[in-house]
C-alpha positions in Angstrom: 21.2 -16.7 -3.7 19.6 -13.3 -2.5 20.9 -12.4 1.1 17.9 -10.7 2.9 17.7 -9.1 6.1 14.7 -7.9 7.8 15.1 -5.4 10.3 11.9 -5.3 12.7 10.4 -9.0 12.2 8.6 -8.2 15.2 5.2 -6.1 14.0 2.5 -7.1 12.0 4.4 -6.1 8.5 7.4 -8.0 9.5 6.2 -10.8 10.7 4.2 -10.9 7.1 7.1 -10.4 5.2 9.7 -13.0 6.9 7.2 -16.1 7.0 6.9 -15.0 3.0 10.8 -14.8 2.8 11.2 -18.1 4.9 9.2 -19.9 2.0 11.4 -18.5 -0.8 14.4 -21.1 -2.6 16.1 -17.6 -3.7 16.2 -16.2 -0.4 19.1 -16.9 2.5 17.0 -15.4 5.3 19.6 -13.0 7.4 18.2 -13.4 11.3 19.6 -11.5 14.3 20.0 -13.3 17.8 16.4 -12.4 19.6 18.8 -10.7 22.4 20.7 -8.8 20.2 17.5 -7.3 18.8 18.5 -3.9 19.8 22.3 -3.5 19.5 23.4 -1.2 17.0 26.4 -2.9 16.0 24.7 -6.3 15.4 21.9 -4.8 13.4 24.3 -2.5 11.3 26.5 -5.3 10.5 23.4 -7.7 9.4 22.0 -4.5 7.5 25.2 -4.1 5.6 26.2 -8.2 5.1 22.8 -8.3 3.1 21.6 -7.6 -0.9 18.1 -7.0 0.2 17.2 -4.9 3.4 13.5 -4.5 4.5 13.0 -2.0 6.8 9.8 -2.8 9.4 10.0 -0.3 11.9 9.0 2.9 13.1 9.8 6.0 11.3 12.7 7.3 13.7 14.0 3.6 13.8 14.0 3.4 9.7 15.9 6.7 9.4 18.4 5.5 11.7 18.6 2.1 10.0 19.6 4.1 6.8 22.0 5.6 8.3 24.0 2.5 9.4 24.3 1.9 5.8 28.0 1.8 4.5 27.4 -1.0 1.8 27.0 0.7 -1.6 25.6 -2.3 -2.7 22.5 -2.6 0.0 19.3 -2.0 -1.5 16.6 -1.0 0.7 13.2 -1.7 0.9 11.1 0.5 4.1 8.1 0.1 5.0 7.6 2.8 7.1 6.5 6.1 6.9 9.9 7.8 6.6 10.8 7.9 3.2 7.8 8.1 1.2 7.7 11.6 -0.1 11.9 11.3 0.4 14.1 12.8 -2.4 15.9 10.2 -3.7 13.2 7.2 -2.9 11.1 5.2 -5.4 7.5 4.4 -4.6 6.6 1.2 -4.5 3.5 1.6 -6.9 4.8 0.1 -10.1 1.1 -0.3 -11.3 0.8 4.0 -11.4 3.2 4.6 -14.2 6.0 3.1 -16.8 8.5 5.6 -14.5 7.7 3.7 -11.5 8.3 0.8 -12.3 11.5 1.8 -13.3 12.4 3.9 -10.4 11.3 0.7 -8.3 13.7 -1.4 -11.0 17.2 0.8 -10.6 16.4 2.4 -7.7 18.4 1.5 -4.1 15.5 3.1 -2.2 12.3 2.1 -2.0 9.0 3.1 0.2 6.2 0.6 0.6 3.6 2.8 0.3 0.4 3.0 3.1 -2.6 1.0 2.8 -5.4 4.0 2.1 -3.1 5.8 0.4 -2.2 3.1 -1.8 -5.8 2.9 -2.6 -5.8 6.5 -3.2 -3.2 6.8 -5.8 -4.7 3.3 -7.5 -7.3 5.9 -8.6 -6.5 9.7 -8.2 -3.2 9.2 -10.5 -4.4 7.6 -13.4 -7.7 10.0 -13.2 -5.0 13.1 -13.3 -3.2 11.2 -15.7 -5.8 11.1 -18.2 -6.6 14.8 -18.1 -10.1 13.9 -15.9 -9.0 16.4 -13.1 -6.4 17.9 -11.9 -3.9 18.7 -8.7 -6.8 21.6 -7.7 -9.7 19.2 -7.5 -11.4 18.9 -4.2 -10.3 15.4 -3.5 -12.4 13.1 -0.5 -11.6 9.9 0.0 -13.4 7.2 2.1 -11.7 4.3 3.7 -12.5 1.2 5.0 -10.0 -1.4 6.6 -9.5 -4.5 9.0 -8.2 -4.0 12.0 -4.6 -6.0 11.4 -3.7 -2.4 9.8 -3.5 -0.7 13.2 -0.6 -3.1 13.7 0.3 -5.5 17.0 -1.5 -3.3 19.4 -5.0 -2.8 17.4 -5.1 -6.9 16.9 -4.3 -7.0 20.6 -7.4 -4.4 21.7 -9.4 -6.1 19.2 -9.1 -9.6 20.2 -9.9 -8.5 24.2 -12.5 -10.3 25.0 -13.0 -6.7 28.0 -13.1 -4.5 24.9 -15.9 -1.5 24.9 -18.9 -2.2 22.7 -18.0 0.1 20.3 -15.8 -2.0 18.8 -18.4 -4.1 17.5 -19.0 -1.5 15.0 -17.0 0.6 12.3 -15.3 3.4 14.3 -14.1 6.4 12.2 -10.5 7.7 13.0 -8.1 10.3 12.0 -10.5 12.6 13.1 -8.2 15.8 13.2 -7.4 15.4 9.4 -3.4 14.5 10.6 -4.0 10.7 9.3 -0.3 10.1 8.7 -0.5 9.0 5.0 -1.9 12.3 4.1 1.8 13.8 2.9 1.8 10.7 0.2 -1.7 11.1 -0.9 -1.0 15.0 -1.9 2.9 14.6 -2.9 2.7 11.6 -4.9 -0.6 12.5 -6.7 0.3 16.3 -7.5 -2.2 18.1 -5.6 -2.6 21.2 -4.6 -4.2 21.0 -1.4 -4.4 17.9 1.1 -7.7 15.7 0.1 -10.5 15.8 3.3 -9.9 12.3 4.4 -12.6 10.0 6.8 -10.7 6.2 7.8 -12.8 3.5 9.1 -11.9 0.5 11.2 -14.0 -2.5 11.4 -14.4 -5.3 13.2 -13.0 -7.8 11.2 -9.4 -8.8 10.3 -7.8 -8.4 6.7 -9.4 -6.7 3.8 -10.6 -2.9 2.8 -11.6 -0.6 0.4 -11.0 3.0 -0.3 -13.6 5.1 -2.1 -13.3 8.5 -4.1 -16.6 10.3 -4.7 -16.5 12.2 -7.7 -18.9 14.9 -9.5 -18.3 14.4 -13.0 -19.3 18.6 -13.6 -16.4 18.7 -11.9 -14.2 17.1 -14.7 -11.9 19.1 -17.2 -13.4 16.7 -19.7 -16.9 15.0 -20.2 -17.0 11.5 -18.7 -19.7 8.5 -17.4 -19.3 5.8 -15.3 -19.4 3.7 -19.0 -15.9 5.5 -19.8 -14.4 5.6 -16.9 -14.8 2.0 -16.3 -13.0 1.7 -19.8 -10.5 4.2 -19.4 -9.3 2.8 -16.0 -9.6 -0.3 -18.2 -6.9 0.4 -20.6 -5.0 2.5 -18.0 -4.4 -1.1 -16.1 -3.8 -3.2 -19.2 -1.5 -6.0 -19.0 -0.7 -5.5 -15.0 -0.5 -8.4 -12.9 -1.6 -7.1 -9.6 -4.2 -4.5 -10.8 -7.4 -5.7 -12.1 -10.6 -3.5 -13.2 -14.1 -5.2 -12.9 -16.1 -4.9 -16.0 -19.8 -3.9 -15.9 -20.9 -7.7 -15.7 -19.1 -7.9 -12.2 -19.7 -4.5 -10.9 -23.4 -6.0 -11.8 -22.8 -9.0 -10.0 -22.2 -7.2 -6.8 -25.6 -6.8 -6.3 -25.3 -3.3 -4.5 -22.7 -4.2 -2.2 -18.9 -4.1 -1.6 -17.5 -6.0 0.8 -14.0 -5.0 2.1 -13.1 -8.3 2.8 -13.1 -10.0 -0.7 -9.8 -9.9 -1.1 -8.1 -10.7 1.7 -5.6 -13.2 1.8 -4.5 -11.8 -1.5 -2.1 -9.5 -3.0 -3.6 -8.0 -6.0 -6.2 -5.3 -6.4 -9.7 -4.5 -7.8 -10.9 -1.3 -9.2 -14.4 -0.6 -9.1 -16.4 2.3 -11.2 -19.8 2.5 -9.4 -22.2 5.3 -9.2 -24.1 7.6 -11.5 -22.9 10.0 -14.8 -23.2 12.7 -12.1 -21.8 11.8 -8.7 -19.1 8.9 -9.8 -17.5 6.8 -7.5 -14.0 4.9 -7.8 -13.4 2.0 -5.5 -9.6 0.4 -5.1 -10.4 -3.1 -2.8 -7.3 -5.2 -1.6 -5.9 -6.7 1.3 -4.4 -4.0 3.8 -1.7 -7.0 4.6 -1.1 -7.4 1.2 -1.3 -5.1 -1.5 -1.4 -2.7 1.0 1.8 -3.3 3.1 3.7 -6.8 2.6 2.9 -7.8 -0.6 3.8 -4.7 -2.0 6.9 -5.0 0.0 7.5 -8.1 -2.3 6.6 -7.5 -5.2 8.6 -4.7 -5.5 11.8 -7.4 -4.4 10.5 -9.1 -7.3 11.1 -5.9 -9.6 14.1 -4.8 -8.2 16.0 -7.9 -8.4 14.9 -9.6 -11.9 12.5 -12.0 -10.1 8.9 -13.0 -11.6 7.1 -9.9 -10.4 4.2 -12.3 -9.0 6.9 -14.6 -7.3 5.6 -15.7 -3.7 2.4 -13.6 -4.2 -1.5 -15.0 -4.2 -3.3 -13.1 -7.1 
């Protein structure tokens, strides 16, 4: 039986993660007295008593969590911003490459990556990877997301029956280019320069979709929207959690892409839309799934031997 422990059950993420763990018959769910939330000692002995520790906190908080570690044998999971561009960390995007998956497999460190820029790797790696562009292309990224991703405080503001009008409508962010998952997007993906990204909030829950414009002059090599959509294809072939629309869907969609689609889910779509000139990519998943606690699982899955879509909604 896999001992778990997860340190911040309190925010939207760990809330997520512990009702998912609490269903689990491999699992023995570690918990800490509610008044002991915040002793040291109490966490540091749970955190080192455990196989498995998911880390659902603040960045400052995660990095000190770390350091309580004296356990060899703890494996972390954090789904913070801390570690994610960390020497020494996996990225929890098995899907991007066969080198991982198999840093997430042996590694002892793991960072969940961030919602858009999960979204953003889903497309700008493989597109690199296949010789398409690379780290110098002029990378723009446009993101829409429910508002559960802003966390505990964003639900609350949202729910207000008092709040301002403009909520009713999608309200750009980020605004100063300093989104915080900025340093993934450009270390993971290899580029040369940070991408120019504009985040959206709407008003609705769980769900989004990041979008990558492209100008196919651009490209090192010729390409359409005909071999993209196959070459993405064959890049995703065989993964469980990835899936890439054919042309019959993308059809289907009738000339709109709702960000909602998949929410309540953990898996992903990838969408190849536009014209042979201006091309656009599309990643849609759940922000609360694929994007923060379902990734948080499925890697669990992949570091300990488990099936990799064990306690996930495809």
């Amino acid at each position: 039986m896999l001992k778990v422990f997860v340190d911040g059950n309190r925010g939207t993420t760990g809330l997520n993660v512990s009702e998912r763990l609490a269903q689990r018959s491999d699992v023995t769910l570690l918990t800490i007295d509610p008044e002991k939330r915040k002793d040291p000692a109490e966490r540091k002995r749970l955190i080192n008593s455990a196989d498995i520790v998911f880390l659902c906190l603040p960045d400052d908080a995660a990095r000190e969590a770390v350091a309580m570690i004296e356990n060899p044998a703890v494996r972390v999971i954090d789904a913070s911003t801390a570690h994610r561009t960390a020497l020494g960390w996996a990225y929890g995007l098995p899907e991007l490459s066969p080198e991982h998956r198999q840093a997430i497999e042996r590694g002892r460190r793991v960072a969940v990556p961030g919602c858009h820029a999960s979204g953003f790797a889903m497309l700008a790696y493989p597109l690199m990877a296949m010789g398409y562009t690379d780290g110098a292309y002029p990378f723009t990224i446009f993101s829409v997301t429910g508002f559960t991703g802003g966390g505990s405080k964003m639900i609350a503001e949202y729910g207000d029956v008092m709040r301002p009008t403009d909520y009713e409508t999608p309200r750009q962010y980020a605004l100063t280019q300093n989104h915080k998952h900025l340093p993934e997007m450009r270390v993971v993906n290899g580029l040369s320069q940070y991408p120019a990204f504009s985040p959206v909030v709407g008003d609705f829950p769980r769900g989004m979709v990041v979008t990558v414009p492209l100008y196919a002059k651009l490209f090192r090599r010729p390409a359409s929207v005909s071999t993209l959509r196959e070459d993405f294809a064959e890049y995703y072939a065989g993964q469980r959690m990835v899936r890439v629309l054919g042309a019959a869907e993308v059809n289907a969609l009738d000339g709109y892409l709702g960000a909602n689609k998949l929410a309540g889910h953990d898996s992903a779509e990838i969408i190849v839309t536009g014209n042979d000139e201006r091309i656009m990519l599309h990643a849609r998943f759940d922000n609360l799934g694929k994007g923060a606690s379902g990734a948080a699982m499925q890697c669990m899955n992949i570091m300990t031997g488990a099936p990799e879509t064990e306690g996930l909604t495809i």
